[in-house]
C-alpha positions as a Markdown table, in Angstrom:
| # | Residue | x | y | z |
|---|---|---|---|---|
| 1 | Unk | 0.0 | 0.0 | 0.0 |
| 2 | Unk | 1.3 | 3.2 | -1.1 |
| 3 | Unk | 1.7 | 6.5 | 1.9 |
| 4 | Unk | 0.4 | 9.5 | 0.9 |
| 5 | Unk | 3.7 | 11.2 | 0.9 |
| 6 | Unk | 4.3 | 8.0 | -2.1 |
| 7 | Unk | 1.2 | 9.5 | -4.1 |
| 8 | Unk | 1.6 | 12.8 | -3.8 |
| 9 | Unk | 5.3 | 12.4 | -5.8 |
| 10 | Unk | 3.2 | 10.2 | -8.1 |
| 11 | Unk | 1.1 | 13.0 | -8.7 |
| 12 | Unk | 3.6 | 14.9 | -10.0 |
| 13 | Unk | 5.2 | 12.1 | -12.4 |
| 14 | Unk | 5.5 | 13.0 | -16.2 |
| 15 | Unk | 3.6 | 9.9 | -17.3 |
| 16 | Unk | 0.2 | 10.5 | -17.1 |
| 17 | Unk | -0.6 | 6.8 | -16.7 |
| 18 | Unk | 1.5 | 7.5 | -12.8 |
| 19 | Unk | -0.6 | 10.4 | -12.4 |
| 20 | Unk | -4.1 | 8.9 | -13.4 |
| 21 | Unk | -3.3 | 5.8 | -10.7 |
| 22 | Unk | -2.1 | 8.5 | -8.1 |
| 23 | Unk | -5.4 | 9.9 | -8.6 |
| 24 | Unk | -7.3 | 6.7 | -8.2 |
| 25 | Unk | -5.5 | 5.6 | -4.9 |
| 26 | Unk | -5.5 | 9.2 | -2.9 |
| 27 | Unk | -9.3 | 8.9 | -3.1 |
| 28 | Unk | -9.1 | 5.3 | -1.7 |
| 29 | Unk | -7.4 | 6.3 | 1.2 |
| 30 | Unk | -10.0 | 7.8 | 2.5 |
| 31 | Unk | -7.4 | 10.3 | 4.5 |
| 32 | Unk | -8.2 | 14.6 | 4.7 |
| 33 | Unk | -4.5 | 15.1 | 3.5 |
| 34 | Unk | -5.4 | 13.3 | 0.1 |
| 35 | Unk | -7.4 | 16.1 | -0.5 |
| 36 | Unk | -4.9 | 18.7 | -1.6 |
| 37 | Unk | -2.9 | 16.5 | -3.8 |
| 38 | Unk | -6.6 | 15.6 | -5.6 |
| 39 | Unk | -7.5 | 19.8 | -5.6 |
| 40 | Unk | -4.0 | 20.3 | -7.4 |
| 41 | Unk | -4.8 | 17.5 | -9.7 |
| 42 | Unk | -7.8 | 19.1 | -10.9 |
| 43 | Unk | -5.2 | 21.0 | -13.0 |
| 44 | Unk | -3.9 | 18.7 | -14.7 |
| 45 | Unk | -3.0 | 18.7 | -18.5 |
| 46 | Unk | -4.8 | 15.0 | -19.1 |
| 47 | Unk | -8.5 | 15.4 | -18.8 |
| 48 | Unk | -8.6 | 11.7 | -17.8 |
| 49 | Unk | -6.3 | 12.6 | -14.4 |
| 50 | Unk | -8.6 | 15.6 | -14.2 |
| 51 | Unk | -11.2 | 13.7 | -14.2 |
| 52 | Unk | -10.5 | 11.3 | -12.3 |
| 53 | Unk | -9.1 | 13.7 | -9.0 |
| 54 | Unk | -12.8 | 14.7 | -9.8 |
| 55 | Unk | -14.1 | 11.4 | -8.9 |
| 56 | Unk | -11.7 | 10.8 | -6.4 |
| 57 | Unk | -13.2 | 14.3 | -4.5 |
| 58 | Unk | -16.2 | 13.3 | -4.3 |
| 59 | Unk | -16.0 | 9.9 | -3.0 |
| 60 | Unk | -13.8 | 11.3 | -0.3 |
| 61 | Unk | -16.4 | 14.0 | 0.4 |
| 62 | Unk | -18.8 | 11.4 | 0.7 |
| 63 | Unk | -17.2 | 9.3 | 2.5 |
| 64 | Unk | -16.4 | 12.1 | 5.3 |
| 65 | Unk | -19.6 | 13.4 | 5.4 |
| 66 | Unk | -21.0 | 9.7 | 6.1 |
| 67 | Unk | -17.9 | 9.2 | 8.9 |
| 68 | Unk | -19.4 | 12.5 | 10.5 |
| 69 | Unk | -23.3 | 11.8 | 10.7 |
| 70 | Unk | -21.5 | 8.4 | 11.9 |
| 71 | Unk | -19.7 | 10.0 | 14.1 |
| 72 | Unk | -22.8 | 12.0 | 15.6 |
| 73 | Unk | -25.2 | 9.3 | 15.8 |
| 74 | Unk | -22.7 | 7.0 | 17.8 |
| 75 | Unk | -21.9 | 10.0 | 20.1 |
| 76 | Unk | -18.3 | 10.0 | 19.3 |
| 77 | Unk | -16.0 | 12.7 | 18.5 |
C-alpha cells in the first residue's frame, strides 16, 4: 500500500498513466491530506487525471460526510 507522501510524488510524475493511478488511490485512502494533492490535480494537462481527481473528491467528500453523521449518531468525536 502506497503512503500519501508516495502519491503525492506520483502526482507529479510525467507519465500521465502514474498520475491517473495516483489519482485513483488518494481517493481510496480515505485520509483529509489526500485532499490537496486531488485539488492540485484538478489541474492537470490529461482530462482523464482531471477527471478522475474529480471522482476521487467526491468519493472522499462522501465518504467524510457519512464518517461525521456516523460520528454524531454514535456520540463519538
Amino acid at each position: 500500500v502506497a503512503s500519501i507522501p508516495d502519491l503525492v510524488l506520483a502526482a507529479r510524475h510525467p507519465d500521465y498513466f502514474v498520475r491517473r493511478d495516483a489519482a485513483q488511490m488518494l481517493g481510496r485512502v480515505f485520509a483529509r491530506e489526500a485532499a490537496p494533492p486531488l485539488l492540485e490535480m484538478l489541474k492537470d494537462d490529461s482530462e482523464v487525471v482531471r477527471q478522475i481527481a474529480k471522482d476521487s473528491l467526491d468519493q472522499l467528500a462522501e465518504y467524510l460526510d457519512a464518517r461525521t453523521k456516523w460520528d454524531e449518531r454514535l456520540n463519538r468525536k
